[in-house]
Structure formats: C-alpha cells, structure tokens
C-alpha distance (Angstrom), angle and dihedral (degrees) to the residues before:
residue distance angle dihedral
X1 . . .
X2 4.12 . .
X3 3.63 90.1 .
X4 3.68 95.7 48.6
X5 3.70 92.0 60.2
X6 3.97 92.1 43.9
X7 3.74 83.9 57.3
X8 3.51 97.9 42.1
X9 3.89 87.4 48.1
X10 3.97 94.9 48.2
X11 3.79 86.3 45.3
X12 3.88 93.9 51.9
X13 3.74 86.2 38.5
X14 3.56 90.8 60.4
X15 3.95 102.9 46.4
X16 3.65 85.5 53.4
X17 3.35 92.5 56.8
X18 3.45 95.0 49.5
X19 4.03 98.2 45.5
X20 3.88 78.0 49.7
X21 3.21 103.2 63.4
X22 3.29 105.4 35.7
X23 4.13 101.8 -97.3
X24 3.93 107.0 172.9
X25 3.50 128.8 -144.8
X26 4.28 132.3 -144.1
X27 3.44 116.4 -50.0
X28 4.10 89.6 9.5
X29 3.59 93.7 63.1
X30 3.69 88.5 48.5
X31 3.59 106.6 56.4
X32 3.73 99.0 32.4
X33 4.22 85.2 60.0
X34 3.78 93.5 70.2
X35 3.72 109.6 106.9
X36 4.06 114.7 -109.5
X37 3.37 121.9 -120.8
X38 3.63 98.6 -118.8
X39 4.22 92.1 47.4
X40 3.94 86.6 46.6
X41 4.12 80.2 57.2
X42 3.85 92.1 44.7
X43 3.78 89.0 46.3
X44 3.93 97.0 75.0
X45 4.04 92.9 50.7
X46 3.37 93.3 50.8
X47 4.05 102.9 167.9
X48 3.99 122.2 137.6
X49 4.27 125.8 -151.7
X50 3.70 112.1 -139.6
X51 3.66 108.7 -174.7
X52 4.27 91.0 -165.9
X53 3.92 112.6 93.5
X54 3.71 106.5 -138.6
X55 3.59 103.2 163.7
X56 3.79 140.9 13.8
X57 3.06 104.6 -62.2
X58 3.56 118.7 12.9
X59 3.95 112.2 124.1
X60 3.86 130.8 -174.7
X61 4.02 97.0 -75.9
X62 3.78 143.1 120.7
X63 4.09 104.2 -99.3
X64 3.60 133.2 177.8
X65 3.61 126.5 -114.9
X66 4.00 92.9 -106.8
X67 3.74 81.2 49.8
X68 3.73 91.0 53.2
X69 4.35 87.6 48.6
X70 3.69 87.3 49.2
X71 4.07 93.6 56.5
X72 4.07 86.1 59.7
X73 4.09 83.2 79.6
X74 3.81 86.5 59.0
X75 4.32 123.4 100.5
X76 3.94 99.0 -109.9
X77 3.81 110.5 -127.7
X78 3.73 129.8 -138.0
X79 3.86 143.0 -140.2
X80 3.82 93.7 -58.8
X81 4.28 98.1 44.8
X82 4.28 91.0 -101.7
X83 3.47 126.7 117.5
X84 3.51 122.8 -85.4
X85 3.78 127.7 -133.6
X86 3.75 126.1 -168.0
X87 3.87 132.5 -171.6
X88 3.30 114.1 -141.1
X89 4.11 128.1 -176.5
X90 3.47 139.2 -156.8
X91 3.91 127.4 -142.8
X92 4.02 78.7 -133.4
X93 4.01 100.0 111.5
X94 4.03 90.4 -165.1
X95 3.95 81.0 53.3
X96 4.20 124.2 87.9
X97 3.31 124.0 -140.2
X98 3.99 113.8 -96.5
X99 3.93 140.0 -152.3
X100 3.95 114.5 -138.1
X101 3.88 123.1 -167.5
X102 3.62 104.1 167.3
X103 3.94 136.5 69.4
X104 3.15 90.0 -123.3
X105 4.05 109.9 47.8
X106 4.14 78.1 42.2
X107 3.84 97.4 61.5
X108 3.93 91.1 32.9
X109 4.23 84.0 51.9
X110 3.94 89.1 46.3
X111 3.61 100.0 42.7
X112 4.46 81.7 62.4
X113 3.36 91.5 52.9
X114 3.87 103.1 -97.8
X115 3.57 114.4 150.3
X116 3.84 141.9 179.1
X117 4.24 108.8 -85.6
X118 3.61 99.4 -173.0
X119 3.96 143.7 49.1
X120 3.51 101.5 -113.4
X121 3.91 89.2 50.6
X122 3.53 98.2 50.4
X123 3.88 80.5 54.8
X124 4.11 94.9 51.0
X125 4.29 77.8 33.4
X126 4.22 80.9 73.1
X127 3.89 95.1 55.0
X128 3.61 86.6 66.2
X129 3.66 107.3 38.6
X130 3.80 84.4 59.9
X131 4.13 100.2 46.0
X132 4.11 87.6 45.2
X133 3.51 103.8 49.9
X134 3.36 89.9 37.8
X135 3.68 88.2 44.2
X136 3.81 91.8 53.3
X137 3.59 97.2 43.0
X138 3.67 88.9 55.5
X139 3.85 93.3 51.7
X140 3.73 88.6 49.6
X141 3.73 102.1 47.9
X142 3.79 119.7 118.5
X143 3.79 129.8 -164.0
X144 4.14 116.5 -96.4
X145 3.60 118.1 -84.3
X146 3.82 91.4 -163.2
X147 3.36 133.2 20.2
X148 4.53 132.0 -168.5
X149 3.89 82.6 -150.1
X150 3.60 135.2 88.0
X151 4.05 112.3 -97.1
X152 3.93 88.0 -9.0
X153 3.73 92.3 -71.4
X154 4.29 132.6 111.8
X155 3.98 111.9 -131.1
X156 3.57 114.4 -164.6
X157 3.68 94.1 -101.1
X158 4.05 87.3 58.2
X159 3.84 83.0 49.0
X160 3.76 102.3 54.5
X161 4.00 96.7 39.0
C-alpha cells in the first residue's frame, strides 16, 4: 500500500514536471521543432550581451561567439575588478609549481592534471571555474531553433504569466 502511493506520487511528480516545462508529445513535438522564420533570421547574427565582466576586458556589449573564444586569452578578474592569479601544482615531482591568469593557460593547466594545493587557491581556483565555463558556454551558444513566444522574443505579458 506505501509503495503504491510512492509510485503514484513519483508518477504524478513526473507528469507535472513535464506539463511544466513544456515537454511535447507526437505530432506536437514535431511541428513546433521547425525553425521560425524570424529565429531562422536571428540565426545568421548570432551575437549574445552579457552584462557580467569576467575578464579584462569584457564590457556590457553584444559579442560574437569567436569574440567570446578570444576573451579566454584575457587575466580573469575577481570580486574586487583586479586580476586574479592562481598557483596551481602538479603531482609531477620534475614539474614546478606555476601561476595561471588566463582561461585558457587554466583549462590547458587542468586538463594535465594541475590542481590548486592550498586554501586560498582553491578560493582564487573559483574565479576561474566561473569565467571559463561561462566563457565556453558563451563560445558555444547557438541561436533558438524553436521558440513558445511570438517571433522568438518574451513581451512582458509572456514574462509575468
């Protein structure tokens, strides 16, 4: 009896979910995938605004994904708007310890398996896990190929409902 609801629950859970966020079913699905005019459009301009500064640099303006790749060369900044620098080791003896500043030299570092040693680098070490994935996310993104909104764009009524 007990598991029955628990099922029951997870089951109701789940379509709930799914009316909430907008899962489609069958045909649905299949004729809300083709690509609106007005996104097709959008598709070719393809630039994103960030208004967060995440590395030397970066201002409030609408830049392009190779834009967003070429900001990975830039020092990463911290809390206060300075440059961060993080120490990073390797479990290499032969190697020497080394001092990153850049997206870039930070995943290339990482991806050898360097790491943060100490408390107050693991602390600076956050500063760049948010500007790089970020970073990379940004240089990644592609324009909608469906939208629920009219033309591809939220209106204030869309945003309140």
């Amino acid at each position: 009896m007990v598991r029955g609801i628990f099922v029951g629950t997870g089951l109701a859970a789940a379509l709930a979910g799914a009316v909430a966020s907008g899962v489609m079913f069958g045909d649905e699905r299949k004729n809300h995938l083709a690509p609106d005019a007005s996104l097709a459009a959008g598709m070719e301009e393809g630039c994103i605004e960030s208004n967060v500064q995440l590395v030397e640099g970066m201002a409030r303006r609408c830049l392009t994904s190779a834009q967003y790749e070429a900001l990975r060369d830039q020092p990463v900044i911290g809390g206060d708007g300075q440059a961060v620098e993080l120490n990073l080791a390797s479990d290499d003896s032969d190697r020497d310890a080394g001092a990153v500043r850049t997206c870039a030299e930070y995943d290339a570092r990482v991806q050898d398996g360097w790491y943060a040693m100490t408390g107050a680098d693991m602390r600076r070490e956050e500063y760049f896990k948010r500007a790089c994935v970020s970073l990379s996310l940004l240089a990644r993104a592609t324009p909608a190929r469906s939208s629920n909104f009219d033309g591809g764009h939220a209106n204030a009524a869309d945003i309140r409902s």
